[in-house]
C-alpha positions as a Markdown table, in Angstrom:
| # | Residue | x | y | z |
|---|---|---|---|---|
| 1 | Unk | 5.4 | 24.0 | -22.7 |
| 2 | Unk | 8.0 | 21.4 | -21.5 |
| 3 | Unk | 10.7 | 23.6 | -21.5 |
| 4 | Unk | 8.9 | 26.8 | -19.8 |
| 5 | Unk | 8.3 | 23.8 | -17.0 |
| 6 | Unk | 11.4 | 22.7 | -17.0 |
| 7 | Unk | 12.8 | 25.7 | -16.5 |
| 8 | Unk | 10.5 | 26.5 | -13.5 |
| 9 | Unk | 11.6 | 24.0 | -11.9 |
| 10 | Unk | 15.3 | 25.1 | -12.4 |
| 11 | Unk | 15.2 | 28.2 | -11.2 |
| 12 | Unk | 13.3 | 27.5 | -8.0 |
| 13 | Unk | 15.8 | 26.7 | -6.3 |
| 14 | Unk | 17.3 | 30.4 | -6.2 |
| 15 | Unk | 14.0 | 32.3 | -5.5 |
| 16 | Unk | 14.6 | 32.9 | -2.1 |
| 17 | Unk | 18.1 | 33.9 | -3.0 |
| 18 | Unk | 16.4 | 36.8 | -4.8 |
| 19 | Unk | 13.8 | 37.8 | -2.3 |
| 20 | Unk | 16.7 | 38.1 | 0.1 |
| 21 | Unk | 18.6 | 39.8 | -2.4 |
| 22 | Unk | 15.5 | 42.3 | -2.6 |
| 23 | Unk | 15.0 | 42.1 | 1.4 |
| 24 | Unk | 18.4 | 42.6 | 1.9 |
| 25 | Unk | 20.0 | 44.8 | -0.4 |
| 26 | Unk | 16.9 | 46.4 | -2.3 |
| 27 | Unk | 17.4 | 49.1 | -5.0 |
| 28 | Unk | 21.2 | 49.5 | -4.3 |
| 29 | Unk | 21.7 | 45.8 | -6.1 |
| 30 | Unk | 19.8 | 47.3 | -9.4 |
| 31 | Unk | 22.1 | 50.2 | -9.6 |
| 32 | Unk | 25.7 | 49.1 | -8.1 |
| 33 | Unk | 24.8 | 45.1 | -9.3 |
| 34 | Unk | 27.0 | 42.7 | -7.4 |
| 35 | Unk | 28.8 | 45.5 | -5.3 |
| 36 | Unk | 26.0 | 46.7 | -3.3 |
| 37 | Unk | 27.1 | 43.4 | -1.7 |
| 38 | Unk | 29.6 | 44.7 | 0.0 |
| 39 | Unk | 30.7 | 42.1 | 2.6 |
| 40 | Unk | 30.1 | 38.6 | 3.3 |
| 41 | Unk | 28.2 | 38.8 | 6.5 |
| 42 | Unk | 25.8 | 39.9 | 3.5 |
| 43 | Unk | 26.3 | 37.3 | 1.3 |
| 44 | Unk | 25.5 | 34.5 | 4.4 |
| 45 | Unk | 22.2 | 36.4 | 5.1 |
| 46 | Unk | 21.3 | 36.2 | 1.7 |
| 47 | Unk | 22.0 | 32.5 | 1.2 |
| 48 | Unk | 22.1 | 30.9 | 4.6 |
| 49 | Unk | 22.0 | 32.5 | 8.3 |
| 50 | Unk | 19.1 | 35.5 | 6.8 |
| 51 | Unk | 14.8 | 34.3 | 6.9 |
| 52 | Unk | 15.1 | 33.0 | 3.4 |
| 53 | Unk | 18.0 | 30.9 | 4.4 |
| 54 | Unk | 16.1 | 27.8 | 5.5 |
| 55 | Unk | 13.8 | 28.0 | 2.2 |
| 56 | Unk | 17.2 | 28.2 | 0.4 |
| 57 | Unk | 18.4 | 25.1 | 2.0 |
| 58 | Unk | 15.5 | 23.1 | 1.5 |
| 59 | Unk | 15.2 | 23.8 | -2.0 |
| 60 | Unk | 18.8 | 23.6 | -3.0 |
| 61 | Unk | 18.3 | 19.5 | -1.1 |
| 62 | Unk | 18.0 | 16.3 | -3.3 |
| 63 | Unk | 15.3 | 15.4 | -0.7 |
| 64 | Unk | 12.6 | 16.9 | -1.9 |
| 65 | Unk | 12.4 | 16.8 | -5.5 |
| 66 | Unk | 13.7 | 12.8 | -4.9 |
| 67 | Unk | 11.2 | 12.4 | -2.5 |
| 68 | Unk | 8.2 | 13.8 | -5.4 |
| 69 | Unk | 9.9 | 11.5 | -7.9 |
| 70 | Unk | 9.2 | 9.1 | -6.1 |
| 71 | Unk | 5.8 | 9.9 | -5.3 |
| 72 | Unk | 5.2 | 10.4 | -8.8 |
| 73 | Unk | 5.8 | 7.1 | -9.5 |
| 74 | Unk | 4.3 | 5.4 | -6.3 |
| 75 | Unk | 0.5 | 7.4 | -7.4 |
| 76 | Unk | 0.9 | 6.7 | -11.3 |
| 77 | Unk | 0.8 | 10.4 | -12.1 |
| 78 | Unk | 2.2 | 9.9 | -15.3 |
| 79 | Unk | -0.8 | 8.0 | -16.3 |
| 80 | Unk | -2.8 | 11.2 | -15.8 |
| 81 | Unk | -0.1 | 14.1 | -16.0 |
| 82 | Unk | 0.3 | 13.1 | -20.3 |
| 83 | Unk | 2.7 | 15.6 | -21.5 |
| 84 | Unk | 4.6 | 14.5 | -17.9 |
| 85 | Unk | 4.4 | 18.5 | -17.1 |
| 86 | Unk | 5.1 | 17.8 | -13.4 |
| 87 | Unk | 7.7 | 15.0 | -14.1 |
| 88 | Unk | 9.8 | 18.0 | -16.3 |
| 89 | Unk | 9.4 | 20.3 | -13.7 |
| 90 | Unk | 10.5 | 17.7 | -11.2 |
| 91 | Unk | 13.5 | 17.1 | -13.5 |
| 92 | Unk | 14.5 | 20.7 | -13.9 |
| 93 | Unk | 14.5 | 21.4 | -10.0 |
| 94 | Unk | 17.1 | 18.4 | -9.4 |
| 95 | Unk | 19.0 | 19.4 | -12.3 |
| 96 | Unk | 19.5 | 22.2 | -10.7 |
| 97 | Unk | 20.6 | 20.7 | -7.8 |
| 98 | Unk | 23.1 | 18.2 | -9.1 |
| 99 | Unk | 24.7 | 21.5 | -10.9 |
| 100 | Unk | 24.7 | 23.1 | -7.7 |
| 101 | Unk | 26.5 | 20.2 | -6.2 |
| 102 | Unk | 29.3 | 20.0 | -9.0 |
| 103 | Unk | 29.9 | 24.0 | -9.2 |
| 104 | Unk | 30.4 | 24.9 | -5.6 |
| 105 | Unk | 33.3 | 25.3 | -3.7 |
| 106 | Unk | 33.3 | 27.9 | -1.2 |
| 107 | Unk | 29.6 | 28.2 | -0.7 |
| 108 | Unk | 27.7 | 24.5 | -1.1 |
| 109 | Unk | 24.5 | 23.5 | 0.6 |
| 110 | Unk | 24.0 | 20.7 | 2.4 |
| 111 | Unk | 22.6 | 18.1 | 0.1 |
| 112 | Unk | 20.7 | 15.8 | 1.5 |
| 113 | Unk | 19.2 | 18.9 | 4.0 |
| 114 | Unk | 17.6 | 18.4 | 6.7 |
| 115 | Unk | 18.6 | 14.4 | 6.8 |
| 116 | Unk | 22.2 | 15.4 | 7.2 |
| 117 | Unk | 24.4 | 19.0 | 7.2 |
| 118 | Unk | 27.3 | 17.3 | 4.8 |
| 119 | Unk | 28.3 | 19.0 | 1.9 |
| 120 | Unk | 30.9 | 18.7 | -0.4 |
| 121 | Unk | 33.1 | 21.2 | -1.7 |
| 122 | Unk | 33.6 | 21.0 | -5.6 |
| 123 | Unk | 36.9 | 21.5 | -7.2 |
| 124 | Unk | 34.9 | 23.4 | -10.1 |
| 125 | Unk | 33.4 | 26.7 | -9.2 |
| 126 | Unk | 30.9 | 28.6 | -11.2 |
| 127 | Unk | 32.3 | 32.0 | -10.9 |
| 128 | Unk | 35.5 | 32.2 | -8.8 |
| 129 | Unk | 38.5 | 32.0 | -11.7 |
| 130 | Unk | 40.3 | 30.2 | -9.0 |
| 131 | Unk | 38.4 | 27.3 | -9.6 |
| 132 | Unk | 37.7 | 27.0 | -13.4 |
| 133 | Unk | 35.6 | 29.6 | -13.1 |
| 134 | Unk | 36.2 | 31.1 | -16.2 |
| 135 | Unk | 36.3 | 27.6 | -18.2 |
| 136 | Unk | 33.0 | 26.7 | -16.6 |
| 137 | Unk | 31.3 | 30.5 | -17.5 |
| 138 | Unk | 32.5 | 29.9 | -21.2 |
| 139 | Unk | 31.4 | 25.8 | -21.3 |
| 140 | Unk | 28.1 | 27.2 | -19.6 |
| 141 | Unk | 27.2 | 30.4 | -22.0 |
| 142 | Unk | 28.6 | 28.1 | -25.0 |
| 143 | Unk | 25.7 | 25.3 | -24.3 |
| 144 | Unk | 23.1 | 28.1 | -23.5 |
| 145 | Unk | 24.1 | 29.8 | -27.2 |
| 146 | Unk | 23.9 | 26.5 | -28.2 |
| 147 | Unk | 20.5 | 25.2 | -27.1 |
| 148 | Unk | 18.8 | 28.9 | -28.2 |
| 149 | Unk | 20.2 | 28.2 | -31.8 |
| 150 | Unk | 18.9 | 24.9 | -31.7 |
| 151 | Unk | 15.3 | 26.4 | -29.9 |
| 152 | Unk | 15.3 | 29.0 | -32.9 |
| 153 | Unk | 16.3 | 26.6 | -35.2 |
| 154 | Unk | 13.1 | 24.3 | -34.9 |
| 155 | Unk | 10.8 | 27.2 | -35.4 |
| 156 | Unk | 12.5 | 28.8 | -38.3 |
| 157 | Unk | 13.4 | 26.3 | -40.5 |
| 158 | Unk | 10.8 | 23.6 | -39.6 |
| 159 | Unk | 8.4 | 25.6 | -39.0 |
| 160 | Unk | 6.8 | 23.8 | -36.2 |
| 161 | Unk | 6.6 | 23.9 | -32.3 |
| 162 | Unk | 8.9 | 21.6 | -30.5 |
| 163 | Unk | 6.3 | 21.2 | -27.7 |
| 164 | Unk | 3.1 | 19.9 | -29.4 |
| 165 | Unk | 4.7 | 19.2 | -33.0 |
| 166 | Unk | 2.1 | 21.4 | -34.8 |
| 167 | Unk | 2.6 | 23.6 | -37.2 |
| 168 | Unk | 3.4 | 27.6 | -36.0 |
């Protein structure tokens, strides 16, 4: 259960990148994939200037998971949120942001948003081979094979779910 939360919150972020992927670019993107984006007027109405650009923005900021961290703490939530589901979900949404931060060169969000428009551009990219693209795709795929061999691990061999520590 932690990790399905946690991983909510990571992918947030990028749900209005896919609506405006959808909005934008519709059926072409399921048959032509990243070449039915064919310019980069495109691309900036998908992630910035389009109606999802805003929701982008605000999502991608440190503000407001920071600001619900805090929050959390302030009201004592953890005394009645247990398993800390909203606390992981919290956590996976600004993980996703500090990656964001670290693997963007060309295309970074502001990220304090709407307190300031700064960004910074990263000298690691998470696609363009310019900027350890490549290195970064392999370091990123190699801890994802990783953590699904140590997922699978746990519930082969001991026979038990990570998440509530019973038996399967």
């Amino acid at each position: 259960m932690v990790l399905a939360v946690s991983v909510t919150g990571a992918v947030l972020p990028d749900l209005p990148s896919f609506v405006a992927t959808s909005y934008f670019v519709g059926a072409d993107f399921l048959w032509d994939g990243w070449s039915a984006m064919y310019s980069e007027e495109m691309l900036d109405a998908i992630y910035f200037t389009g109606p999802f650009g805003g929701a982008g923005s605000i999502l991608h900021s440190a503000v407001p998971p920071g600001l619900l961290v805090i929050l959390y703490g302030m009201l004592r939530l953890g005394r009645r949120d247990t398993r800390k589901i909203v606390l992981w979900f919290l956590l996976g949404w600004v993980g996703h942001t500090i990656a964001d931060f670290l693997t963007h060169v060309d295309d970074a969000r502001p990220l304090f948003w709407p307190i300031t428009d700064w960004t910074w551009s990263s000298p690691v990219s998470y696609y363009n081979p310019r900027y350890y693209g490549r290195e970064f795709w392999l370091a990123e795929h190699g801890l994802m094979l990783l953590t699904i061999l140590w997922l699978l691990k746990g519930k082969v061999v001991g026979g038990t779910d990570r998440d509530t520590g019973g038996k399967l």
